[in-house]
N, C-alpha and C positions, 0 to 999 in steps of 0.2 A: 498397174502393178504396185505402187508405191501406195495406193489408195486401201489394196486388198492387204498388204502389210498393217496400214494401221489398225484398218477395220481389227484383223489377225489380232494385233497386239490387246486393241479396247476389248476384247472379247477374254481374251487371257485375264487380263488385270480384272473386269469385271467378276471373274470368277474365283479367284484369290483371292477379291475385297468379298465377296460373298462365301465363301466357304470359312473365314477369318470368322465374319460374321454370323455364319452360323455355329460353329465351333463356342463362340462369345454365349451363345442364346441356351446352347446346349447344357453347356458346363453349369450357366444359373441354374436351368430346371434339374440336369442332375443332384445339382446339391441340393434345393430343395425338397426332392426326392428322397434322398437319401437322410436328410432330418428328419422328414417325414415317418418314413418307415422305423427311421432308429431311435427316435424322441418320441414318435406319436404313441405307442405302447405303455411309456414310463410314464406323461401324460397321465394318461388312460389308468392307469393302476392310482396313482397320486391323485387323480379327479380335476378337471379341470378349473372346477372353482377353487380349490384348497390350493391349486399349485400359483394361480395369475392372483388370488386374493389373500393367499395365505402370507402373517406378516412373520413367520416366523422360520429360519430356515436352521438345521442343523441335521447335519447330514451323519452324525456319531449316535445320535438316539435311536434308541430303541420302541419303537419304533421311529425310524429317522421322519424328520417333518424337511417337506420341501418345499417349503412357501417363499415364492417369490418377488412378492408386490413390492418389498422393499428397493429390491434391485430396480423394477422397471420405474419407481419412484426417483431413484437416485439419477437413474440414468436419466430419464426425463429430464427432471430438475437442472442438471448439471448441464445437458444439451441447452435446454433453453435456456439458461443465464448465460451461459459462452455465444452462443447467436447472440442474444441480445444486448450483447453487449462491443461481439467484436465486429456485428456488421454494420453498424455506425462510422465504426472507425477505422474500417478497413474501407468503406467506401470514399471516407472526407481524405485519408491518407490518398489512394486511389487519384482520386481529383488532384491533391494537392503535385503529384510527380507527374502526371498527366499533361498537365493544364497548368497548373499556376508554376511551380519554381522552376528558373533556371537548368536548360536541358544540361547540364553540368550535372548539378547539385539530382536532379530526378535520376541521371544515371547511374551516379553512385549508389544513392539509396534505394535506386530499382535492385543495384546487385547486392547489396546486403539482405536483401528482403528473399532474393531468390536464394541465398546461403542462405538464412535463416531456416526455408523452406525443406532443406534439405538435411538436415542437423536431426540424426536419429533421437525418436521420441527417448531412450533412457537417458538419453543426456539433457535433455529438458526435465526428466523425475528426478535426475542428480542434480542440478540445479536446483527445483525445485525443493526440493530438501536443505541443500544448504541453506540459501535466499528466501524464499518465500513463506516456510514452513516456521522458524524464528518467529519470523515479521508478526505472523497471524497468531501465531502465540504470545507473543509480547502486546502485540494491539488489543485485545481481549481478553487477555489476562486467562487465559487458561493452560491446564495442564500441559495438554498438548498442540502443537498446531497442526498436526494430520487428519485433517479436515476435510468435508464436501468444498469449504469456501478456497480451499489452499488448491485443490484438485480443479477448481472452477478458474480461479486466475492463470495456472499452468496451460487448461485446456487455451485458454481466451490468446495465451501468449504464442501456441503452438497454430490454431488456425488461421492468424493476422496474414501469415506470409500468400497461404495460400488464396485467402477471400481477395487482398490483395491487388495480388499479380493479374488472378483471370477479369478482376474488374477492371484494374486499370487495361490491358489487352481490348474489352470490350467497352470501355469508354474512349479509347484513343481511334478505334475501328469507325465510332462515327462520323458519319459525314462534316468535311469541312466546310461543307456550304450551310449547313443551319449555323451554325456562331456568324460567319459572316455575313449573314442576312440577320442576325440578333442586333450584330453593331452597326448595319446600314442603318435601323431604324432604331439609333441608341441608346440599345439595352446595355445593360452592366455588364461586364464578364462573369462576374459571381452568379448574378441573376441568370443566366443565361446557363450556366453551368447544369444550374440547379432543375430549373423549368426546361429546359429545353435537350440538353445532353444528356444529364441520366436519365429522363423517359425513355428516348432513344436505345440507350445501352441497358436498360431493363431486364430484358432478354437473359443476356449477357452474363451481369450481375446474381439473378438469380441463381443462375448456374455456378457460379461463382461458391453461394450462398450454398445449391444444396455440397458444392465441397466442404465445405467447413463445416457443415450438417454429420455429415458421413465422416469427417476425420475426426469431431468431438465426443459422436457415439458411438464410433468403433476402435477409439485410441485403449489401449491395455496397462502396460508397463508404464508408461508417467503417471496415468492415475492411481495405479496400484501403488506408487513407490509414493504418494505424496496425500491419500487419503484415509488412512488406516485400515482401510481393506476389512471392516467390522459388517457383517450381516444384522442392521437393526433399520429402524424405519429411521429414513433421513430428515438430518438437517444440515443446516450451513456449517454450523461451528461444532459440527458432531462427525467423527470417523464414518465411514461409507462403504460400499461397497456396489459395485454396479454387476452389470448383466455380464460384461467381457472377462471383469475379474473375477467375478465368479467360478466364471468358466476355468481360466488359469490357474486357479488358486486351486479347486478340489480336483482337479481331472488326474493331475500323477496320479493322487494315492487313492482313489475312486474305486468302491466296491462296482458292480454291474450295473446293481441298480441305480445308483448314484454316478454313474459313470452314463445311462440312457437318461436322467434326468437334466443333465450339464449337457447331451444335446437339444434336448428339448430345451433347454434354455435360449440353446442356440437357434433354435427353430421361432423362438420369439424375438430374439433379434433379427434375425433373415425377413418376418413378416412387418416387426417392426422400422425394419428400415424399407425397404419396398412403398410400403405405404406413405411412406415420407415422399420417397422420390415418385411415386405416382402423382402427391399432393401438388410438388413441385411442378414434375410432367407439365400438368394442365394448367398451372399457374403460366409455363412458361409459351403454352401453346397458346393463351389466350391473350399473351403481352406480343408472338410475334404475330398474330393476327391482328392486334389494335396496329402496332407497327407497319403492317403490309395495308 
């Protein structure tokens, strides 16, 4: 009797984790459907080379031009200087509360990290603004500091807590038996950390990495309040404007047709990042197969 109950119950739960589940799968292809149909037309009338190649965008012309390359530039750019610069340091921090300091001193700073974590993005644009925005204008001597490079330190500051956290979770995950077979045969701790613990946590890490992937190119409202929000073809020390802000920016006052183009914007972010996380996917399917 008590065997047919659980059986009972693993069959319930089974099916609440799979209906959850499919519900998840659904909602994606809806909405990609539904970009689909509502960006693909606007698309189509704009041409798809003028609209992914086009460097020019203004949406008040007569005839309006919607050229987006600048945006998928900025956005690009902006993503990949934030990775590249905060998954260094979010893995050595990572290690360092992990592993090296005093479980005292790691707890504390594990929980400021998870606050930080949580600290809505416009209060990082308002900050921003105060602190940052100066800085860059005083260090470069320009007019203003609402910048790509102001928008890029913000992002850097806002994904730290998250790359973080899920690294260190999947560096602390690995096995205690590899370090202490590092030290039986008198490897260093450092060295050890290095070569033998984050291979391990690889996996892990990545996954880590595509967070901070997906919170730096789909963040809105900091970048907006700390880049100058300008549609021109990007640089560092030159105002910006990306794919999300775009979106926010023209959607209120948005005639029709400019209102199906700001989805199809959105349709390029949807494919844009997908393909991110496919890249990831198989990154990460082929680090837990080296691992198994």
């Amino acid at each position: 009797m008590k065997t047919q109950k659980v059986y009972i119950y693993n069959n319930i739960f089974k099916a609440i984790v799979f209906f959850f589940a499919f519900i998840t799968v659904l909602s994606v292809i809806l909405i990609g459907v539904f970009m689909v149909i509502n960006g693909g037309p606007s698309i189509a009338r704009v041409g798809l080379k003028d609209f992914l190649l086009g460097k020019v965008w203004n949406s008040a012309n007569e005839p309006p031009q919607y050229g987006i390359l600048a945006f998928i530039l900025s956005s690009f750019y902006s993503t990949f200087f934030t990775v590249l610069i905060a998954v260094p340091i979010s893995i050595l921090v990572a290690l360092a509360i992990g592993q090296l300091m005093p479980k005292g001193l790691g707890t504390i700073i594990r929980s400021v990290i998870s606050l930080l974590a949580g600290i809505p993005s416009v209060i990082y644009g308002f900050l921003g603004i105060i602190f940052i925005v100066p800085i860059v204008q005083m260090l470069f001597n320009l007019s203003s500091g609402l910048t790509m490079l102001s928008s890029v330190i913000v992002l850097i500051i806002m994904t730290l807590p998250t790359i973080i956290s899920v690294s260190e979770t999947s560096i602390n995950a690995v096995d205690k038996g590899y370090m202490e077979a590092a030290f039986a045969l008198g490897v260093r701790k450092e060295y050890a950390l290095f070569t033998i613990v984050l291979p391990a946590a690889k996996s892990g890490i990545m996954a880590a990495v595509l967070l901070g992937v997906g919170r730096a190119i789909g963040e809105t409202m900091a970048v907006m309040m700390v880049a100058g929000n300008i549609p021109q073809m990007p640089s560092m020390l030159k105002p910006a404007r990306f794919l999300t802000t775009a979106i926010v920016t023209e959607m209120s006052y948005a005639t029709e047709q400019t209102r199906g183009v700001l989805i199809g914007i959105g349709l390029v972010l949807f494919v844009f990042i997908f393909i991110i996380n496919s890249i990831f996917h198989i990154f990460m399917k082929r680090a837990g197969a080296q691992n198994g």
